[in-house]
C-alpha positions as CSV (number, residue, x, y, z in Angstrom):
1,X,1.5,-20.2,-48.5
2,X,-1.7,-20.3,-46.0
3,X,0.6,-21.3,-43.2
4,X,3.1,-18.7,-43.6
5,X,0.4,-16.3,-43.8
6,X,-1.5,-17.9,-40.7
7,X,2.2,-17.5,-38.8
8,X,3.1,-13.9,-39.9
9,X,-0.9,-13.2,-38.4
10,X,0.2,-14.4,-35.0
11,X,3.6,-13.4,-34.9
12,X,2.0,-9.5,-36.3
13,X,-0.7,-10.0,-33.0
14,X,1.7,-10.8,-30.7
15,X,4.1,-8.0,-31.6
16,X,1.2,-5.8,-31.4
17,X,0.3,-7.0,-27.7
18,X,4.0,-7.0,-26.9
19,X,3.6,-3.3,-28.4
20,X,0.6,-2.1,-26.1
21,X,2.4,-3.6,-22.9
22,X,5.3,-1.8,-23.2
23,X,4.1,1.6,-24.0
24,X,1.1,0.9,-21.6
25,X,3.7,0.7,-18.4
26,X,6.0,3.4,-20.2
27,X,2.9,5.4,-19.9
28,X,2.0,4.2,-16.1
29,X,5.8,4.6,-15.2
30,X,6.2,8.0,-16.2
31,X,2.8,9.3,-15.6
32,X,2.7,8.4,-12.0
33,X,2.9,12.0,-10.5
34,X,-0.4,12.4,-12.4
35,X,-1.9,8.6,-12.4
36,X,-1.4,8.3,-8.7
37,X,-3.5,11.1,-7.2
38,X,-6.4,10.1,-9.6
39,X,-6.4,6.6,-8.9
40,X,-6.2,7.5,-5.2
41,X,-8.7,10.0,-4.9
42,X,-11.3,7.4,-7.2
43,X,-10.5,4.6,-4.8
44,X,-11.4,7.2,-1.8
45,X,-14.6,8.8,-3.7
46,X,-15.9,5.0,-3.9
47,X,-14.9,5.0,-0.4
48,X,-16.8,8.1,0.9
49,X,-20.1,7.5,-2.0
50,X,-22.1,5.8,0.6
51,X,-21.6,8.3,3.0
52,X,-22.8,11.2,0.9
53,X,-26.1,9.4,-0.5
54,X,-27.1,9.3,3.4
55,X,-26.2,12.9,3.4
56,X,-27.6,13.7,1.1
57,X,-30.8,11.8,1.8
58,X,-31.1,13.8,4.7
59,X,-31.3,16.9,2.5
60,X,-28.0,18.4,2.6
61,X,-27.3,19.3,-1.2
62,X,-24.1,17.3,-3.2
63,X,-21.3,19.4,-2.8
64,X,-22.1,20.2,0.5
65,X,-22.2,16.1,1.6
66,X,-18.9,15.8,-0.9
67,X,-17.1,19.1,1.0
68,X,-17.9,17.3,4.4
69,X,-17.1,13.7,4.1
70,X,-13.6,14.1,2.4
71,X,-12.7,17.2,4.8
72,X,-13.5,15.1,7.9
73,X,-11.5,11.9,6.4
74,X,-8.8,14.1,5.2
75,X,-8.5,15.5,9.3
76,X,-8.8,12.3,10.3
77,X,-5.5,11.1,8.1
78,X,-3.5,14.1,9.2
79,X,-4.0,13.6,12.7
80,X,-2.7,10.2,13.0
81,X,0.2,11.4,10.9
82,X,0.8,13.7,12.9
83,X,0.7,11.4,16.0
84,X,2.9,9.5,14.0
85,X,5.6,12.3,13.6
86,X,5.3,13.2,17.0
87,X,6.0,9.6,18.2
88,X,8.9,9.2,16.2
89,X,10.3,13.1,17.4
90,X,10.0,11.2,20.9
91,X,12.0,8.4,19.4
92,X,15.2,10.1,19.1
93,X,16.1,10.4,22.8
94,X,16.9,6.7,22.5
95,X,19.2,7.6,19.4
96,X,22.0,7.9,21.8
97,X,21.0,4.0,23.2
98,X,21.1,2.9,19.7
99,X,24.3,4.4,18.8
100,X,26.2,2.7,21.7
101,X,24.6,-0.6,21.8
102,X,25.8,-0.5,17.9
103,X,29.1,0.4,19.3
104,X,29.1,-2.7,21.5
105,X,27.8,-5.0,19.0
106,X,30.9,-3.4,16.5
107,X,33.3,-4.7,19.2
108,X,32.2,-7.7,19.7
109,X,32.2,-8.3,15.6
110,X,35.2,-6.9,15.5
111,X,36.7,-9.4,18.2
112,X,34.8,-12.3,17.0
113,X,36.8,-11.7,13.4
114,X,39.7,-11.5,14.3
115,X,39.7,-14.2,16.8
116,X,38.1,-16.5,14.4
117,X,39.3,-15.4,11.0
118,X,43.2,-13.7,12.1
119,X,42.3,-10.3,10.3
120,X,43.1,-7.2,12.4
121,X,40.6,-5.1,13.8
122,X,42.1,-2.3,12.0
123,X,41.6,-3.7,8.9
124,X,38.3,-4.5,9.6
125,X,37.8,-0.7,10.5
126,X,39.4,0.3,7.7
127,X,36.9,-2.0,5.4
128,X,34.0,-0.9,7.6
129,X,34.5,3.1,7.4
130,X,35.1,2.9,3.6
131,X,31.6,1.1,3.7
132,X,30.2,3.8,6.0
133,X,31.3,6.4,3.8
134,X,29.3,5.0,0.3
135,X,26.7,4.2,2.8
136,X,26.6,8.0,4.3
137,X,26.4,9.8,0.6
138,X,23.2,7.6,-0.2
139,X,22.5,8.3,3.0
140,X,22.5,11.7,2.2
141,X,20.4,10.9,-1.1
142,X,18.0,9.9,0.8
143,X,17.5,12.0,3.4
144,X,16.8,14.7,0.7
145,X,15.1,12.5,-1.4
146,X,12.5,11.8,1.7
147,X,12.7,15.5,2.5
148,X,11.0,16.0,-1.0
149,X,8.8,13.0,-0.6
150,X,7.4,14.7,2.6
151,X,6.4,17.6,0.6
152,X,4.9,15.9,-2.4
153,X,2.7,13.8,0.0
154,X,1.8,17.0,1.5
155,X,1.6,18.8,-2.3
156,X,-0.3,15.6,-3.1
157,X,-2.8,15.0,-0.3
158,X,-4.2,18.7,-1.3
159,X,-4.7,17.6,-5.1
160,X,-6.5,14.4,-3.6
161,X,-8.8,16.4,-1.6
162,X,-10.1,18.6,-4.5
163,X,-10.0,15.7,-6.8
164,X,-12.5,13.7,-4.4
165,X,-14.4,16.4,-3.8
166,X,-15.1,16.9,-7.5
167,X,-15.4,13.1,-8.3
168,X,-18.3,12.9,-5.5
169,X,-20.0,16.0,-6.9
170,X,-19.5,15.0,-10.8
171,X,-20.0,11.0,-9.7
172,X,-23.4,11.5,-12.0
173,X,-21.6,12.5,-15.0
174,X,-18.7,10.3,-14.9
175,X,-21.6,7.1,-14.8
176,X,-23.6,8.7,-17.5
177,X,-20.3,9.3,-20.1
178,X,-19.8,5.9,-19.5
179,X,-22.7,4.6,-20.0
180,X,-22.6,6.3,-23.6
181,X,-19.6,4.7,-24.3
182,X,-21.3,1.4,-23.6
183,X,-24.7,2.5,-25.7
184,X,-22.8,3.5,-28.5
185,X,-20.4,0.7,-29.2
186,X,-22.6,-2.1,-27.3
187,X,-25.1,-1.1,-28.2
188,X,-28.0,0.2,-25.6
189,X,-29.3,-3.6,-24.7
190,X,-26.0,-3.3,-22.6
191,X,-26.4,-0.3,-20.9
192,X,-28.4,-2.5,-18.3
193,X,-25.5,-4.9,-17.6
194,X,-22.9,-1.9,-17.6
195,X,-24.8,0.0,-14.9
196,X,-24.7,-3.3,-12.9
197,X,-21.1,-3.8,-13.4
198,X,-20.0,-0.2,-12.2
199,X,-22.3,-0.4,-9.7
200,X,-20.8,-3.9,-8.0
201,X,-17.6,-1.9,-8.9
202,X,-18.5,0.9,-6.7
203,X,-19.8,-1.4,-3.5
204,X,-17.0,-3.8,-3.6
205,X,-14.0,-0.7,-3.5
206,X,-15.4,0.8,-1.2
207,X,-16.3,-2.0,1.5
208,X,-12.4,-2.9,0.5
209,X,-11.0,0.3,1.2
210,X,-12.9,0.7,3.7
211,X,-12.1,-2.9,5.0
212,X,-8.2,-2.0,4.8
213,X,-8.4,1.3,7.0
214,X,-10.6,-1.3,9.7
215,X,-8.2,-4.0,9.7
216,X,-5.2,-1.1,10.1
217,X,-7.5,0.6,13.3
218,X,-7.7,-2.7,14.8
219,X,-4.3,-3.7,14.4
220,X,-3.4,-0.4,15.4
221,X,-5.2,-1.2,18.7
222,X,-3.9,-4.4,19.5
223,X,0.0,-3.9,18.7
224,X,-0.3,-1.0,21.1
225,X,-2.0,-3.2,24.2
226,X,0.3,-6.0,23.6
227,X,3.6,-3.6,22.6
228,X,2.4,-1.6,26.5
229,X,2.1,-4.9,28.5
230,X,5.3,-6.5,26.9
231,X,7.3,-3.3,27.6
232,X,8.2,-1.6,24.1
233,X,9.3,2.2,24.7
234,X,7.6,4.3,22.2
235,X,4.5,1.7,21.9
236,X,2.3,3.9,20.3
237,X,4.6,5.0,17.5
238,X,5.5,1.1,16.6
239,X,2.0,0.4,16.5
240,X,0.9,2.2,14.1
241,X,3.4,2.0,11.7
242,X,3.1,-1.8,11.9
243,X,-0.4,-1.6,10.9
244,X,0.1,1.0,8.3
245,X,2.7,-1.2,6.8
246,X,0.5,-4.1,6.9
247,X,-1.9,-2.5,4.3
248,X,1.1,-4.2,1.9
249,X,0.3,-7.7,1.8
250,X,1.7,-10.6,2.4
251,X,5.3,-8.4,2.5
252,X,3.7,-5.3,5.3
253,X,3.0,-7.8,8.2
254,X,6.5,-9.3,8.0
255,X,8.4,-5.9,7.7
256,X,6.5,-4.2,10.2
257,X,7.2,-7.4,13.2
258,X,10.7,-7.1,11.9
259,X,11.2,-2.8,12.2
260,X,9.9,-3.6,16.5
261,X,12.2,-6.8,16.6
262,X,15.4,-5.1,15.4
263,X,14.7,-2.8,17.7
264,X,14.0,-4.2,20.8
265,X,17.0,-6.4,19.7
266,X,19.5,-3.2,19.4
267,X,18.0,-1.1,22.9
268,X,17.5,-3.9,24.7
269,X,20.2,-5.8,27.1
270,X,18.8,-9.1,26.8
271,X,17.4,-11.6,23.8
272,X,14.3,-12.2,25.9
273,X,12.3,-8.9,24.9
274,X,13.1,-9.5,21.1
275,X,11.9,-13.3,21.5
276,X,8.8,-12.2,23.1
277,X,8.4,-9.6,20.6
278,X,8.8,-11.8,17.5
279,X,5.9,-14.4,19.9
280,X,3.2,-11.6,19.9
281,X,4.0,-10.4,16.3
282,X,3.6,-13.9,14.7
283,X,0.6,-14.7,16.8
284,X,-1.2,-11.6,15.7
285,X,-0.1,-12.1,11.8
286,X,-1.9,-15.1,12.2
287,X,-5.3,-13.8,13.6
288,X,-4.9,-11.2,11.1
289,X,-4.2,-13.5,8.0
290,X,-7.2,-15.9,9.3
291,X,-9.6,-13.9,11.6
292,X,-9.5,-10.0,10.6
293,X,-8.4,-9.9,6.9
294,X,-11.0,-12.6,5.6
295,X,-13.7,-11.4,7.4
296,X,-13.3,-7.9,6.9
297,X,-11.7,-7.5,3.3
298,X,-11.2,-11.2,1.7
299,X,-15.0,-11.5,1.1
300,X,-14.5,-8.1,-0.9
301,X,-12.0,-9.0,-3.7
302,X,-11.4,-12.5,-4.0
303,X,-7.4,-12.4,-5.4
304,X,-5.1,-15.8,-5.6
305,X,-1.7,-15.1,-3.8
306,X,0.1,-16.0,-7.2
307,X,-1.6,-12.7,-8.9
308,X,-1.9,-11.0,-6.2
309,X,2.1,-11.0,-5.4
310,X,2.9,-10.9,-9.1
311,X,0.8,-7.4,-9.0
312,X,2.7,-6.4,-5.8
313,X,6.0,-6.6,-7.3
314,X,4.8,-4.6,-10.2
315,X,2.7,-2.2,-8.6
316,X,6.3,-1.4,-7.0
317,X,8.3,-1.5,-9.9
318,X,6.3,1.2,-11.9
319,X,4.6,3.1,-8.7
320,X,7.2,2.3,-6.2
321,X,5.4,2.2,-2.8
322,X,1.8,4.1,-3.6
323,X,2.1,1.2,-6.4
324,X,1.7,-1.4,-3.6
325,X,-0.8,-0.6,-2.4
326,X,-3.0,0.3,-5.1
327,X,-2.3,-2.4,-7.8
328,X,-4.3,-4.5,-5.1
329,X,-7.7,-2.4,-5.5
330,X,-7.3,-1.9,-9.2
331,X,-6.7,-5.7,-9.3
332,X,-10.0,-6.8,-8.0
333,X,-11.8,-4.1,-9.9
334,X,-10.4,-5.6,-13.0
335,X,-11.4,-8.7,-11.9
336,X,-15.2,-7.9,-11.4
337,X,-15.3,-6.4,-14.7
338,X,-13.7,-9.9,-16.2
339,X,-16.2,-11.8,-13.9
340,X,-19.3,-10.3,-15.4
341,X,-18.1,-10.0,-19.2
342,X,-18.3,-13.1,-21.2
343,X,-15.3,-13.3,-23.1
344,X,-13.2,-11.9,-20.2
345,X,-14.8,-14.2,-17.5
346,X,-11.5,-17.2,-18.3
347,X,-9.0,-13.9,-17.3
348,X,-11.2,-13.5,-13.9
349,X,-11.0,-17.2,-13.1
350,X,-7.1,-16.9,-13.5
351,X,-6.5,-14.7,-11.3
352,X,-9.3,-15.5,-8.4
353,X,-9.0,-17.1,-5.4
């Protein structure tokens, strides 16, 4: 009788932690037009905190330093997006090169086919343009799907600002609610070790973030030297969209040598400008998995690869790409909380480095 009792327990626990998971990504999944900007702008407050205690050590008063710091980070964002738009406006002049080097490489598919396989290059057309035509109405999904995207970033990077701004100015209030929480059902012996914890939490997000937008500067830098030298039309624009992709790990530098390789491969008249492409890409994946990323961010949040692709995947799966990108962050926050509480400190050996 014990043991059926002792098994209904555990089956009853487990149903209840099955419980909580579910509804806890139900309520991250469908929440994200509200989750995301807050966990965005807290990850930038931590970011920008250092910067206003020097302001305001200098005697300019809180919401003044807070008004300042995210206005002249917020400027700083638009204007490489903007760079970024107007590189890629510059980038359609070769859309005419792109459409007939695909119409060359179409011919020669088509005659390699049918030499090698006997099928008709009108069949093959006929298979291709019924393929073109499901492929234009996504197409066509999309396009207005990133239309709207464009304007939610632009809806969004608004609500981020005055969220920062108000986390910076209220920062005092936010530490003091918690440590409430932690006097009242800790107990006020652990409102020491609490103010510790959210302090580490504070100094490690924002030497990460902070880390991140380095690594993505210096990247930045050095795909557009080597892109210019090699030969790249539209260096600039290539360069920073491989470093901004590379703020995805693991996944980020491998997309963003592939977008430049593809196409050098499509403009280009020759396989040696691809080759040397996919040389300089690799090379500088390298210094960055080795050189820039563990000097500059790896000392920061010590993750494993298993957890910290198993996040990835999820992150994307309930946040798409802004999910990416933060599940990282929120990860090795979680992970300094489990490293300096007892009963959690097994959870933060899991999933370290």
């Amino acid at each position: 009788m014990k043991e059926s009792v002792k098994k209904l327990t555990v089956l009853g626990s487990f149903n209840q932690v099955l419980i909580f998971l579910v509804l806890l990504f139900a309520i991250l999944h469908f929440a994200k037009s509200f989750l995301v900007p807050i966990v965005t702008s807290g990850l930038f407050a931590m970011l920008l905190v250092p910067v206003c205690h020097r302001l305001e050590h200098w005697g300019m008063k809180r919401g003044w330093a807070a008004v300042l710091v995210v206005l002249v980070t917020m400027l700083l964002i638009v204007g490489v997006l903007y760079v970024l738009v107007k590189e890629l406006v510059g980038l359609g002049g070769d859309l005419v090169i792109i459409g007939d080097r695909v119409g060359e490489m179409l011919d020669q598919g088509y005659n390699f086919v049918s030499d090698r396989f006997n099928v008709s290059k009108l069949k093959q057309k006929e298979y291709l343009n019924k393929h073109i035509a499901q492929w234009s109405s996504s197409a066509g999904k999309m396009v207005g799907g990133a239309i709207f995207s464009t304007v939610s970033v632009l809806g969004n990077m608004l609500i981020i600002t005055i969220y920062t701004i108000l986390m910076l100015i209220y920062r005092i209030r936010i530490k003091r609610f918690v440590f409430q929480l932690v006097s009242r059902h800790a107990g006020f012996n652990e409102v020491g070790h609490a103010r510790s914890i959210v302090e580490k939490i504070t100094k490690v997000s924002s030497l990460y973030v902070g880390g991140i937008f380095l690594v993505v500067f210096i990247l930045s830098i050095i795909y557009f030297l080597g892109l210019t030298i090699i030969g790249v039309n539209n260096a600039l624009f290539f360069a920073i969209l491989a470093a901004l992709i590379n703020v995805i790990p693991y996944i980020g530098s491998v997309a963003g040598g592939a977008i430049v390789v593809l196409y050098t491969l499509v403009t280009g008249d020759t396989m040696t400008l691809p080759i040397v492409v996919a040389v300089f890409f690799t090379a500088v994946q390298q210094l960055d998995s080795y050189v820039l990323t563990p000097k500059i961010t790896g000392g920061q949040v010590k993750l494993g690869p298993l957890f910290t692709i198993m996040v990835l995947l999820l992150g994307g799966m309930v946040w798409g790409a802004a999910g990416m990108i933060l599940f990282i962050p929120l990860l090795g926050i979680f992970k300094v909380i489990f490293d300096n509480v007892d009963p959690l400190k097994p959870y933060g050996h899991l999933i370290g480095d």
